[in-house]
Structures are given as structure tokens and as C-alpha cells.
VEXDREN-2710 file (C-alpha; in Angstrom, 1 decimal):
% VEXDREN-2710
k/r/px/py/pz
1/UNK/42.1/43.4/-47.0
2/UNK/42.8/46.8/-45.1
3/UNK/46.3/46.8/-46.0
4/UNK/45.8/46.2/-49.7
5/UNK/43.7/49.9/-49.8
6/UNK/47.2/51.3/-48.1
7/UNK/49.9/49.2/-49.2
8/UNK/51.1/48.8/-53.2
9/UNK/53.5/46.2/-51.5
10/UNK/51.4/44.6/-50.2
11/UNK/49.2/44.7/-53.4
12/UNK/52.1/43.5/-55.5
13/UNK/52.9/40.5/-53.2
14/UNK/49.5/39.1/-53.2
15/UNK/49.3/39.3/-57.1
16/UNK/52.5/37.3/-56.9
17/UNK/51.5/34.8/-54.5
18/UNK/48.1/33.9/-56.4
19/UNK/50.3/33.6/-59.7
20/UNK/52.8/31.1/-58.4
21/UNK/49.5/29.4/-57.0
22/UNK/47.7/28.9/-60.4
23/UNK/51.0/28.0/-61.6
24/UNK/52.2/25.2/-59.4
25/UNK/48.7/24.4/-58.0
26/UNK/47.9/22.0/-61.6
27/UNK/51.7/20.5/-61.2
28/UNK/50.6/19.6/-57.5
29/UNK/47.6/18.1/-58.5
30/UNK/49.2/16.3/-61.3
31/UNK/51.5/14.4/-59.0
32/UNK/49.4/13.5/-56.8
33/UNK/47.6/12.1/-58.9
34/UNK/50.6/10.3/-60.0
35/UNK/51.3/8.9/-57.3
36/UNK/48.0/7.7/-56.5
37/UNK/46.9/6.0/-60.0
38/UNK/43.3/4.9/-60.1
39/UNK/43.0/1.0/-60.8
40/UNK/40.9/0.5/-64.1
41/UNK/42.1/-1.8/-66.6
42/UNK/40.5/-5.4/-66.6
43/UNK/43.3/-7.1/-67.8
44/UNK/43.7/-9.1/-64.6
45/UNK/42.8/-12.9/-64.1
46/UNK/43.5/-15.5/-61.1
47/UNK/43.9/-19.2/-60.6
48/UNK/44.8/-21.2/-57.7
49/UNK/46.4/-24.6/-57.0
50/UNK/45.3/-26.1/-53.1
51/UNK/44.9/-29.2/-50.7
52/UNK/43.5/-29.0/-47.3
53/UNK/42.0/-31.3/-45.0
54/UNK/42.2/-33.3/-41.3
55/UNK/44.2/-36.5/-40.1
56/UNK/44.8/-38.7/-38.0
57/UNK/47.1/-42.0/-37.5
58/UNK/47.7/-44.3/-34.5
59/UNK/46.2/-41.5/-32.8
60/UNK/48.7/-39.1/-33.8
61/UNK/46.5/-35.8/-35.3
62/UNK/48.8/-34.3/-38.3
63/UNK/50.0/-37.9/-38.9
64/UNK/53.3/-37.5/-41.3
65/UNK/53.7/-39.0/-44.4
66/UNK/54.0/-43.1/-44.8
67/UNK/56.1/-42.8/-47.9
68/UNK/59.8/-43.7/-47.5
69/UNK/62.4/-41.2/-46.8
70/UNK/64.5/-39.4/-49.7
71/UNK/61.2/-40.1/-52.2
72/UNK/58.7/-37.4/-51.3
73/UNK/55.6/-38.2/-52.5
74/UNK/56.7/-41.2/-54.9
75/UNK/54.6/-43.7/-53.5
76/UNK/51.2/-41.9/-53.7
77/UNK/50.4/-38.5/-52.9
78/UNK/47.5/-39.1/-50.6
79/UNK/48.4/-38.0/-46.8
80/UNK/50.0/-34.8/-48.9
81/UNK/49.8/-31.5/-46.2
82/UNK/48.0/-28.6/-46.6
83/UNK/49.1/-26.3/-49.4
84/UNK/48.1/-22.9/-50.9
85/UNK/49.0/-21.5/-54.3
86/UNK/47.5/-18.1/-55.5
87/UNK/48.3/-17.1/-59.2
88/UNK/47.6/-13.4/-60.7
89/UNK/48.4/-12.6/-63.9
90/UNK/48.0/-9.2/-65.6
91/UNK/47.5/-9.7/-69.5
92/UNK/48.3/-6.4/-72.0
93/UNK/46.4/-6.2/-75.5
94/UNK/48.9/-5.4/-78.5
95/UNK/48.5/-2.5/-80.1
96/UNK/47.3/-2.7/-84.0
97/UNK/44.9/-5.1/-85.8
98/UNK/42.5/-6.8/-83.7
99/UNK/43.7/-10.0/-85.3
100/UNK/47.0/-10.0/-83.4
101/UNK/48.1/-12.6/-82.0
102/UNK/50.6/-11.7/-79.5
103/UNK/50.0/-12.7/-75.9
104/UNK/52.0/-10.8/-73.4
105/UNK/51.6/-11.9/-69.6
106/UNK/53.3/-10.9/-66.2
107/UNK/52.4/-13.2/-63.5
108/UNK/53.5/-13.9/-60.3
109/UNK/52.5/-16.9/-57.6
110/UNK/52.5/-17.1/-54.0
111/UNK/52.9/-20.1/-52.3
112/UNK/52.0/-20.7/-48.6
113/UNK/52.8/-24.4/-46.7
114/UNK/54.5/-25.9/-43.7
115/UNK/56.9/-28.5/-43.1
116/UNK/54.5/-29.7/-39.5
117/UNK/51.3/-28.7/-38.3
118/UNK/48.5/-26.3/-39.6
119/UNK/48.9/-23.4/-41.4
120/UNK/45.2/-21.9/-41.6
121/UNK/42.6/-21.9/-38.6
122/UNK/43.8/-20.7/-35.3
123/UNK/47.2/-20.1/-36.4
124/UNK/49.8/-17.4/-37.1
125/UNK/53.4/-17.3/-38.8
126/UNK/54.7/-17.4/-34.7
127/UNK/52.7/-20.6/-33.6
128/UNK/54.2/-24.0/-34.0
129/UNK/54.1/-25.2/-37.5
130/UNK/54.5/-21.9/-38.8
131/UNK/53.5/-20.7/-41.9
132/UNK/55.8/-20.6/-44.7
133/UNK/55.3/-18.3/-47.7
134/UNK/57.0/-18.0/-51.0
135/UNK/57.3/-16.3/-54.3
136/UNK/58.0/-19.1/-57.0
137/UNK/57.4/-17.1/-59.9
138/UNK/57.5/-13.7/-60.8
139/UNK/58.0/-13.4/-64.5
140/UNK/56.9/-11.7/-68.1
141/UNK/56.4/-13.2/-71.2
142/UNK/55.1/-12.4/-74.8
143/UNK/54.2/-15.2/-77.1
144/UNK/53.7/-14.9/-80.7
145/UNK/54.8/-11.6/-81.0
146/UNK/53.3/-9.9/-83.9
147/UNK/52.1/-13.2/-85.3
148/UNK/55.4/-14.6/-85.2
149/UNK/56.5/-17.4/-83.9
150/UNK/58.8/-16.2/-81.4
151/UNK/58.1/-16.3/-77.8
152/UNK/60.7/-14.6/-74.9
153/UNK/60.2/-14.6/-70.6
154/UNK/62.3/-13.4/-67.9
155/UNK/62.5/-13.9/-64.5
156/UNK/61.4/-16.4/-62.2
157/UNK/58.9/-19.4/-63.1
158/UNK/58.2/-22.9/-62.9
159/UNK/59.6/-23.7/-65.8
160/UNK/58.6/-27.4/-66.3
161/UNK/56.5/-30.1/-68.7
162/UNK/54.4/-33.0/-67.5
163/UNK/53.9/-34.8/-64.2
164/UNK/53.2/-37.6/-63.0
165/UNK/50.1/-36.1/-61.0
166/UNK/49.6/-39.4/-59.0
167/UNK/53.0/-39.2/-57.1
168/UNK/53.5/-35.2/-57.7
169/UNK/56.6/-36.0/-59.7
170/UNK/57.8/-33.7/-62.5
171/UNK/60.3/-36.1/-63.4
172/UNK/61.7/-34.9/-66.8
173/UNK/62.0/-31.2/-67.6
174/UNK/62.0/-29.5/-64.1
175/UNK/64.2/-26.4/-64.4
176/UNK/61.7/-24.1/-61.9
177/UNK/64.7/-21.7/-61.0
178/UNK/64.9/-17.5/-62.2
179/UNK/66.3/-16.5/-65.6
180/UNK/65.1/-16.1/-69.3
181/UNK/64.4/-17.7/-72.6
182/UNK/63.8/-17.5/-76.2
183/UNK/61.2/-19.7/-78.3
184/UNK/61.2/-20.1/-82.3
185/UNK/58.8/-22.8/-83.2
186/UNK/59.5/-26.1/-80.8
187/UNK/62.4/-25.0/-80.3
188/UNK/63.5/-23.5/-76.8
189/UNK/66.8/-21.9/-75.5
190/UNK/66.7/-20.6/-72.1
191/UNK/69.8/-19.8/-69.8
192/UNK/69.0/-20.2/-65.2
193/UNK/70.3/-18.9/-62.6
194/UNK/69.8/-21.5/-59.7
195/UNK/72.0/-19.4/-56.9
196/UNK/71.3/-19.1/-53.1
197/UNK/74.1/-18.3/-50.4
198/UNK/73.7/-21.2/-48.2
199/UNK/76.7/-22.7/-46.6
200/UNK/74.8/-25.0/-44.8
201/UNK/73.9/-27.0/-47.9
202/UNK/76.0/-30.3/-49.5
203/UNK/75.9/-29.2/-53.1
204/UNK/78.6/-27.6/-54.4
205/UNK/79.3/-24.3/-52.6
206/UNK/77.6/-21.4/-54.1
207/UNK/79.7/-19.2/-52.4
208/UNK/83.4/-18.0/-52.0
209/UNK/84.7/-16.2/-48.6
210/UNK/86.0/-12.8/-50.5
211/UNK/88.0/-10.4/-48.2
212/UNK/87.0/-7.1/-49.0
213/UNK/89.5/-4.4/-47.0
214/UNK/90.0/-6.8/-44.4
215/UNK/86.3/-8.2/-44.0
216/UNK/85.2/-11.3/-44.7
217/UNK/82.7/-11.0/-47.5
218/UNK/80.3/-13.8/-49.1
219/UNK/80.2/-13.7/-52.7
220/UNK/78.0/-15.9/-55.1
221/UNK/79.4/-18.4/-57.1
222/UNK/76.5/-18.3/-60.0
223/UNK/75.8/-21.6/-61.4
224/UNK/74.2/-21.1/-65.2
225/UNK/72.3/-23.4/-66.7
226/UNK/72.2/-23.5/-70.8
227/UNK/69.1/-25.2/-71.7
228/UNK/68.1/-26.5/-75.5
229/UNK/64.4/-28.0/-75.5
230/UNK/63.3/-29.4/-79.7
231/UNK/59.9/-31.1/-79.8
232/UNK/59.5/-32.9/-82.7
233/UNK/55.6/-33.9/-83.4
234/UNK/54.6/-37.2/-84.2
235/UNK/51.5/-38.5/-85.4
236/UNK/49.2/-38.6/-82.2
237/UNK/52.1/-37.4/-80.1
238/UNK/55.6/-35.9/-80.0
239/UNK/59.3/-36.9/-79.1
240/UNK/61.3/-33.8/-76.9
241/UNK/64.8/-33.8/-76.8
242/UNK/66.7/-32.5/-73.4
243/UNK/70.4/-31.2/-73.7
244/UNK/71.9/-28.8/-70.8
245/UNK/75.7/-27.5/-69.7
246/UNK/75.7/-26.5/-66.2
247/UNK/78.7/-24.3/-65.2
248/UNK/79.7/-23.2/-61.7
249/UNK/81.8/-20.3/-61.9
250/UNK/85.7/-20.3/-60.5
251/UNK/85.8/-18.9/-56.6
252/UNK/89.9/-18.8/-56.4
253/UNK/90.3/-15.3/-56.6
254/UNK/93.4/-13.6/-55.3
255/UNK/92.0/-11.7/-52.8
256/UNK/90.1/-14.0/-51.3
257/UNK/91.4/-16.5/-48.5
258/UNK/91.7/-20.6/-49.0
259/UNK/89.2/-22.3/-46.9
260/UNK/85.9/-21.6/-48.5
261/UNK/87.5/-21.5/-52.6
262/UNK/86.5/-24.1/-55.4
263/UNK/87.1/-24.5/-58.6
264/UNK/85.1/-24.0/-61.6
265/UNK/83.1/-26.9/-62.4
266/UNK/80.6/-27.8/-65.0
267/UNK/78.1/-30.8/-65.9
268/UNK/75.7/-32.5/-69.0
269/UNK/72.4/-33.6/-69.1
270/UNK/70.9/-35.2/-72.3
271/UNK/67.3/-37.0/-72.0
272/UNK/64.5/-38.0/-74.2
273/UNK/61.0/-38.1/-74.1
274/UNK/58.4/-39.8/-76.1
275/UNK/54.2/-39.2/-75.3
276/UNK/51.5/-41.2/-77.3
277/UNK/47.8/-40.1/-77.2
278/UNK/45.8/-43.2/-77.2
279/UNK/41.7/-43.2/-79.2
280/UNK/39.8/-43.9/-76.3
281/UNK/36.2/-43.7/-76.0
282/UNK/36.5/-41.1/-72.9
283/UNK/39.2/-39.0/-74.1
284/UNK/42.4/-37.9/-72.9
285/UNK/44.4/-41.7/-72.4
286/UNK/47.7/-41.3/-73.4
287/UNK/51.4/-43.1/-72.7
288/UNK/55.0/-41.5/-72.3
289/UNK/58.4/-42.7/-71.4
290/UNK/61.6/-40.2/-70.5
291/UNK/64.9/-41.3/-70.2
292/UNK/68.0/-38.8/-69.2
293/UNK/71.3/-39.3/-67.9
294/UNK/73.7/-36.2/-66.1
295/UNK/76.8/-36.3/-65.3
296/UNK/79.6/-33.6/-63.2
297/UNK/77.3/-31.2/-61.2
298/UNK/74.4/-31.6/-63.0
299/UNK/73.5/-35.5/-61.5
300/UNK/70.6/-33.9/-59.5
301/UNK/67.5/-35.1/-59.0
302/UNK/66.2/-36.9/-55.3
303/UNK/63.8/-36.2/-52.4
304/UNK/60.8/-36.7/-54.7
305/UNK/62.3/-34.4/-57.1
306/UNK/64.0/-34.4/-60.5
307/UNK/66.1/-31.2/-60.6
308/UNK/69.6/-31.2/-62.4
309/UNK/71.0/-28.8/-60.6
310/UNK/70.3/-29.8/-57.0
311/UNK/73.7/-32.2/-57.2
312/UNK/73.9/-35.6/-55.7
313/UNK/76.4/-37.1/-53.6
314/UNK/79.9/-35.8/-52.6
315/UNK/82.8/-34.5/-54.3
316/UNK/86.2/-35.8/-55.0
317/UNK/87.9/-33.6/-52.5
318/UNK/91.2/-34.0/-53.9
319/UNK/90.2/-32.0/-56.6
320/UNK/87.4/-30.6/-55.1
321/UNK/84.9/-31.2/-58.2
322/UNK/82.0/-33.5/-59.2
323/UNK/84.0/-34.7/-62.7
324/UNK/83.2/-38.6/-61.8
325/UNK/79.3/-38.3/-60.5
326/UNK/76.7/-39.3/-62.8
327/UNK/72.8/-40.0/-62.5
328/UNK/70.2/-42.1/-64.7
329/UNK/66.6/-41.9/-64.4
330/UNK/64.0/-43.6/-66.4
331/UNK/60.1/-43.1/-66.0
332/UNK/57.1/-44.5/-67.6
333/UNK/53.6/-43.7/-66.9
334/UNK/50.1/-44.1/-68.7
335/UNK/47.1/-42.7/-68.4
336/UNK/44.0/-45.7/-69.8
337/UNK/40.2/-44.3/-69.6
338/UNK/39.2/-47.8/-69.8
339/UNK/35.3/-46.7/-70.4
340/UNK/33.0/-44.2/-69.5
341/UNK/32.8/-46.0/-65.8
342/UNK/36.6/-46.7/-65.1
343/UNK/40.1/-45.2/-65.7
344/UNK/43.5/-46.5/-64.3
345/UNK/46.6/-44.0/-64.3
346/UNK/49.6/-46.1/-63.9
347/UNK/54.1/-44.7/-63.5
348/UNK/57.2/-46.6/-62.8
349/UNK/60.1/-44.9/-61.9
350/UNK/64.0/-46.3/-61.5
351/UNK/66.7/-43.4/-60.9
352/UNK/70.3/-44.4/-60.1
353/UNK/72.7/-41.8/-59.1
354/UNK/76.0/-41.5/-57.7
355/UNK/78.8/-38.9/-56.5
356/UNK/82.1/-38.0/-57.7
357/UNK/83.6/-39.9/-54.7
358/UNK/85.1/-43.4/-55.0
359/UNK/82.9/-44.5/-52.2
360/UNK/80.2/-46.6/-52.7
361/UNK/78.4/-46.2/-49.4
362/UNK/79.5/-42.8/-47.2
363/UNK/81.6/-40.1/-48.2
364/UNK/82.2/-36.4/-46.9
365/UNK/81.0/-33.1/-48.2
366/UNK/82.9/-30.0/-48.1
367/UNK/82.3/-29.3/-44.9
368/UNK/83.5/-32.7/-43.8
369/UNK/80.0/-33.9/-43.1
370/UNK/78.9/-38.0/-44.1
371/UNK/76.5/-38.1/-46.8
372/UNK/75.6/-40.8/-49.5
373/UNK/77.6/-41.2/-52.5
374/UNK/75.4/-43.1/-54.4
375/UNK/71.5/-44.6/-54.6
376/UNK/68.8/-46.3/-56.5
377/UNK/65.1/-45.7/-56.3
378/UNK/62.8/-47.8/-57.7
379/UNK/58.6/-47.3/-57.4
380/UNK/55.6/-48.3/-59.3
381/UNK/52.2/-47.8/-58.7
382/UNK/48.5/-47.5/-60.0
383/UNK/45.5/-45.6/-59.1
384/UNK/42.3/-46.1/-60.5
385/UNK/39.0/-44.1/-60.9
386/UNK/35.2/-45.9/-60.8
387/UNK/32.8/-43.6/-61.5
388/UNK/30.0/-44.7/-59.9
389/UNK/28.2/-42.0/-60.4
390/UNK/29.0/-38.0/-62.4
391/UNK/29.5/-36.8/-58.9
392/UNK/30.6/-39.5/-56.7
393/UNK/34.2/-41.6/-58.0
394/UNK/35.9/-44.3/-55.8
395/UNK/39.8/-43.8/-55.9
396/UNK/41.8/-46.6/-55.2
397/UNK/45.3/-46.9/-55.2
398/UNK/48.5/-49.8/-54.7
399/UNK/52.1/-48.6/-54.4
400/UNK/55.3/-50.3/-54.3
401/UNK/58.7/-48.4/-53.3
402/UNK/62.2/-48.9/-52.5
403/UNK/65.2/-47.1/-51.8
404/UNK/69.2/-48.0/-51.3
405/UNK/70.9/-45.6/-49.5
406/UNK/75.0/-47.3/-50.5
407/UNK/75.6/-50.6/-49.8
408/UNK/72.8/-50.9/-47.2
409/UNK/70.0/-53.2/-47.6
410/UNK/67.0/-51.1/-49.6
411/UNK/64.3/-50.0/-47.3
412/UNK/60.9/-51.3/-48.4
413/UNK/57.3/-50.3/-48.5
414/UNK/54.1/-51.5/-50.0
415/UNK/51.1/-49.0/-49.5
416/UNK/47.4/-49.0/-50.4
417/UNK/44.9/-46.4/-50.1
418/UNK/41.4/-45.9/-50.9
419/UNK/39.4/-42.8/-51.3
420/UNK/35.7/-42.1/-51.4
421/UNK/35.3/-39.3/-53.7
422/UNK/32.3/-36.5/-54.0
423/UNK/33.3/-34.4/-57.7
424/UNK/30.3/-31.6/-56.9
425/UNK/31.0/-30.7/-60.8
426/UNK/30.1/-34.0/-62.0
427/UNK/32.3/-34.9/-65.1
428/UNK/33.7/-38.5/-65.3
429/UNK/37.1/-37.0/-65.5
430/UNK/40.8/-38.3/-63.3
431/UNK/41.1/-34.3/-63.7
432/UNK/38.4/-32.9/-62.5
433/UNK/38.3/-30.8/-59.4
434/UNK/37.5/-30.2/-56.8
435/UNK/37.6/-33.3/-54.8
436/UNK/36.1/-33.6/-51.7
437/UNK/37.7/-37.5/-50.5
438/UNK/37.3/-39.7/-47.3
439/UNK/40.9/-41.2/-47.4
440/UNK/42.3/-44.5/-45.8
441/UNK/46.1/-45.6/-46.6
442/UNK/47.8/-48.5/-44.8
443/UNK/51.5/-49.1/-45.7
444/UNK/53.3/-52.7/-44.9
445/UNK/57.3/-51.6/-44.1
446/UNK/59.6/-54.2/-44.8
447/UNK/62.2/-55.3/-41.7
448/UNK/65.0/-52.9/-42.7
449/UNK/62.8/-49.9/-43.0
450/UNK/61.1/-50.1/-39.6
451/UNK/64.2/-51.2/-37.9
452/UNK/65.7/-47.7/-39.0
453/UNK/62.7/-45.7/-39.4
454/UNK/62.9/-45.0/-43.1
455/UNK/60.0/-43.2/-43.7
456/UNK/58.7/-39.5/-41.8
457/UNK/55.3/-41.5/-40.3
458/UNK/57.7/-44.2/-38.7
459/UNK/60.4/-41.5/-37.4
460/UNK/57.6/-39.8/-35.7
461/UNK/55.5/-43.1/-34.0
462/UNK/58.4/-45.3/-34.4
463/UNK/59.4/-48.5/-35.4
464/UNK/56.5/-51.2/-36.6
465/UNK/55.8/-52.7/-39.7
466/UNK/52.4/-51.2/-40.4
467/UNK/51.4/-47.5/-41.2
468/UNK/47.7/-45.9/-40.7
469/UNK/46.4/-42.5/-42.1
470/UNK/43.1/-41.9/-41.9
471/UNK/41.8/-38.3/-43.4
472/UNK/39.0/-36.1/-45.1
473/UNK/40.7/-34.3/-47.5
474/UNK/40.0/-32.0/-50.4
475/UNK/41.9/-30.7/-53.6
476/UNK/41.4/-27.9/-56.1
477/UNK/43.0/-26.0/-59.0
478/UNK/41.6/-23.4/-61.0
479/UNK/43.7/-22.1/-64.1
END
């Protein structure tokens, strides 16, 4: 202050600095506020898919699964591990006329399991078992837009119709991968991008060895998928028709070396799928049947899944593609609420694939590693539901399954598990949840399957004829 009363330069310079300062001071403020936004809107919403519980089996604690190997949970779904879905969804209102009915969403799902052991108590992502976590969708999508009836999405989603709950099967429409599509009506096309650099796996490579300056580069072979999807209502149902083109793009470019190059290959799928709501006095019975055949790279469809685009088998590797591989799969299931006391949900499921080789048994991959070049599963199974009381149901359930790996003898295995149930919501309903259940299942191998320890339970106690589980067990989603 003393040299303001004997300094004009000094004056001048602090009328300067406290003009820049109310100048740039609101700009400072404005970014940081910018860069720290306030959270408001209330837009948001959550649901959750999840199984968790305890085991044991021959005194084994975390018992594996008694179904057969190469069929996931076909077979029955009850010694399923423990599994953790958390969806979030952000929803934005249109702007206009309150009567709008466009829907615009962006959700995204995390996903948290392991492939042995616990993943929740004293645990961390280091300890044995450790946890796995995932993304499997991350996507946007606006339906109806301005009252029309066009619907579009991007990104990544499972992107799937109907299962068969019993056996976790989605056994028709599974195309869960990352892309977009476009909806008029029933009428859906929608274009995926299935690609991962893995040249450890036995489908087609998705990867070329590019030399860049001298380095050896990975580059992605994209395999596209071109999906049409018509529905076509019937009275107290609808038929869905299924056609795809799968195309795996050329990796013989010039400046790439020989070893690791494939042609460009390409595949068909065409399926159809009829579901019939049956009058029932407890609501919601209904029956469907699918049938679909693929052929070339798109014959996919094993390990308890139905995928096209995970390929079967091996490739001819004289030409080095999949031209001659094919895959059929037929399912049935039904859903009866045979009164207010009892419902039975019943599948049967026959899928026959094989590869592009000539072999009938073993063939090699392109990395000269034996795999199967062609099998046929075949399961059936029933669970019913008593209600013996709103909040107390008695699930029981009988399985059959069997698998032929080539030309050796199918492994075998007949399972049946029952499951005292406590539904604190009390609605006589198979869908009701949560579930809290008591679970016994006791699986009968046949000779061939316990002689080579077809199934993950017998691989880990080895080989016998007879499978225990014993569990407490409970389930939940929340949408």
C-alpha cells in the first residue's frame, strides 16, 4: 500500500492485475465447474441377474458340475457356480409432446464369475479361484423414435431371444457379440463384429502376422455377421425367421509373410422358430420349437452354447477353409402350468455338427492340434414345480444326456435333482425370484463316461458311475 501513494507504476500495474482477475476469474470458475459436473438427473435405473450359494460332493467343497463335458449346463442347471450381473441403464426423455413415444437407453452390464472356487467372502482377484470380471454390454438404443416404428442400437449387447431357463440354453438367436442394428416393424437387420486376437483358439484364425518395417505385427481378420430377423405374428403366438452370411475377411496381403495367412471365408445360417401361448388357468404355459442349419464358418454352436460364429470342428487344410462343415440343431421345449398347485417345464434338444475335414473322428486345426470333426448331442429333461404353499415350492427335476465325440461310443448320463424351495414373495410362479433352495442331484454315468471322465465332477473325483452334489443355493434377478 505504501508504494501505491509513491509509485504511478505501481498504481497502473495493480489496476491491471485486478482487471485480468475479474476477467479470467468467471472463465476459471466456469471450468471448474466443468470439469466437475454435479450429478442430478434421475434418469438412472438398475437390475441384477445372480446365483450364490455352498456345496459339497463326496466330500469335495466347491464340487464341479455333474453334467457331461462339451454341454454346459444342458442337463440341468442346478450345481450352476456363483455368478454376479449388475445392469445400469441411463434413460433420456425426448424433447416435445409429452405423448412421445421414443425410448432412448444406454446401458451397460458387468459381469463378475469364476471358472473354480469362490469369488465373494474372504477372497480377492489374487487368491485361487480368482475373480473374473467382464463387460458384456455397453450399448445405446432408441426405440420408437418419434412415434415411429423404427428402432436403431450400437455397440455391445446380448443380443438374443428366449431360453430355455431350465438348462440356461439360448439355443436359437444368440448373436451376444458388439455391433449395431436397425428395426422397422418385426423386422430386424443388424451387422456383428465377433473379433478377438487369440491365436491360441481352433476357430478360424482371426488374425494375420503383418510385417510392418520389418516387425512382425498382428492384425485382425474381422469376421462380420449380416443378420435378417422377420417375426411374423400368429394367432396366440408368432413364427421368426433366421437368415445370416458370415464373412471372414482375406489375410494374404503382400506384405505380410505365409505361415499365419488364410483366405477369405464365409458361411449361412437359416432357422425357424414357431412359439404357441397355451389358455391355461395359471397363465403364462406356452410351446415353441426352432430348427436352424449353418453351414462354412458359421456351424457354431457347442459347450452349452448356440453361437454361429464360434465354428465347429477343423478345416480342410488343403484349402485352408470351412466350405464342407455344416451344423443342425433342433430344440423343443414347453412350458404347462398344469393348475394353480403344479407346473412342469419340459426341452429336448438334438444338435449334429461337423467340420470341413473329411474325418469323421479326429482332425487338425491350424496349428496342427487334434480336435473333433464332428458330434451329436442329444438331451431331454423336465422340471416340475408343486406349490405347496405361496411361499414354499418343491422343485424336482429328471435329465437325460448324451454326447458323441466321432466315432467313439456316446458318453452317457441320467441325473435327478430335487430342490426344496422357500419364494419369500409368495406368487405361484416357475419365475418368480428369489429362490432360496436346499438342493440334492445324483447323476448315474454310463460305462464309457466314467471310464474317460466325461463330465467336470468325474475329472475332478474320478472315475465311478455315480455323482453327488449336495448344496443351499439361491437365485435372483431384478429387471
Amino acid at each position: 500500500m505504501m508504494n501505491v501513494s509513491t509509485s504511478g507504476r505501481t498504481v497502473s500495474v495493480i489496476r491491471k492485475s485486478v482487471y485480468l482477475l475479474g476477467v479470467m476469474l468467471p472463465g476459471v470458475i466456469f471450468c471448474l465447474r466443468a470439469q466437475v459436473p454435479v450429478v442430478t438427473n434421475k434418469h438412472f435405473s438398475i437390475g441384477s441377474y445372480g446365483r450364490v450359494g455352498i456345496a459339497r460332493g463326496d466330500n469335495i467343497q466347491y464340487p464341479r458340475p455333474l453334467n457331461l463335458n462339451g454341454m454346459g449346463s444342458i442337463g440341468g442347471r442346478m450345481e450352476e457356480v456363483d455368478y454376479f450381473e449388475l445392469a445400469t441403464a441411463l434413460h433420456f426423455a425426448p424433447v416435445g409432446a409429452a405423448s412421445d413415444t421414443t425410448h432412448i437407453t444406454v446401458q451397460a452390464r458387468f459381469a463378475f464369475y469364476t471358472t473354480q472356487g469362490q469369488i465373494i467372502g474372504n477372497v480377492t482377484s489374487k487368491s485361487y479361484g480368482g475373480i473374473t470380471t467382464a463387460l458384456p454390454e455397453l450399448f445405446a438404443e432408441a426405440k420408437n423414435i418419434r412415434g415411429s416404428p423404427w428402432t436403431v442400437w450400437v455397440g455391445a449387447r446380448f443380443f438374443r431371444g428366449d431360453d430355455i431357463h431350465i438348462i440356461d440354453h439360448f439355443y436359437f438367436d444368440d448373436h451376444s457379440a458388439q455391433g449395431f442394428g436397425i428395426q422397422y416393424k418385426q423386422t430386424q437387420f443388424s451387422v456383428m463384429f465377433p473379433t478377438a486376437v487369440d491365436t491360441a483358439s481352433t476357430l478360424p484364425p482371426y488374425f494375420y502376422l503383418n510385417i510392418v518395417n520389418g516387425t512382425p505385427v498382428l492384425g485382425l481378420r474381422n469376421r462380420a455377421v449380416y443378420i435378417l430377423e422377420h417375426i411374423l405374428p400368429v394367432k396366440n403366438g408368432y413364427l421368426k425367421f433366421l437368415a445370416e452370411y458370415h464373412r471372414l475377411a482375406n489375410g494374404t496381403l503382400s506384405d505380410t509373410t505365409t505361415s499365419l495367412n488364410y483366405p477369405a471365408d464365409y458361411g449361412y445360417v437359416l432357422g425357424a422358430k414357431y412359439k404357441q401361448n397355451l389358455s391355461t388357468r395359471l397363465p403364462g404355459s406356452f410351446f415353441d420349437m426352432s430348427v436352424r442349419f449353418g453351414t462354412g464358418i458359421a456351424n457354431g454352436g457347442d459347450g452349452g452354447a448356440s453361437k454361429t460364429f464360434l465354428t465347429y470342428g477343423g478345416p480342410n487344410l488343403e484349402t485352408q477353409r470351412f466350405r464342407k462343415a455344416w451344423s443342425m440343431a433342433i430344440t423343443e421345449s414347453i412350458l404347462w402350468n398344469v393348475s394353480p398347485r403344479y407346473s412342469l417345464n419340459a426341452y429336448g434338444i438334438f444338435t449334429k455338427s461337423k467340420g470341413a475335414s473329411d474325418s469323421l473322428n479326429t482332425t487338425l486345426d491350424y496349428q496342427g492340434r487334434p480336435v473333433f470333426n464332428r458330434k451329436i448331442d442329444f438331451a431331454i429333461g423336465a422340471r416340475g414345480t408343486w406349490y405347496i404353499k405361496d411361499w414354499f415350492h418343491l422343485l424336482h427335476e429328471l435329465d437325460f444326456s448324451s454326447r458323441k465325440d466321432g466315432t467313439q461310443d456316446p458318453a452317457q448320463m441320467i441325473k435327478f435333482s430335487i430342490a426344496p424351495t422357500v419364494v419369500p414373495n409368495g406368487k405361484r410362479d416357475v419365475w418368480s425370484r428369489p429362490h432360496f433352495r436346499l438342493v440334492y442331484s445324483v447323476a448315474h454315468y454310463n460305462k464309457f463316461a466314467a471310464d474317460h471322465l466325461y463330465s467336470p465332477y468325474l475329472a475332478q473325483t474320478g472315475s465311478k458311475r455315480w455323482g453327488h452334489y449336495f448344496g443351499v443355493k439361491t437365485e435372483w434377478w431384478l429387471w
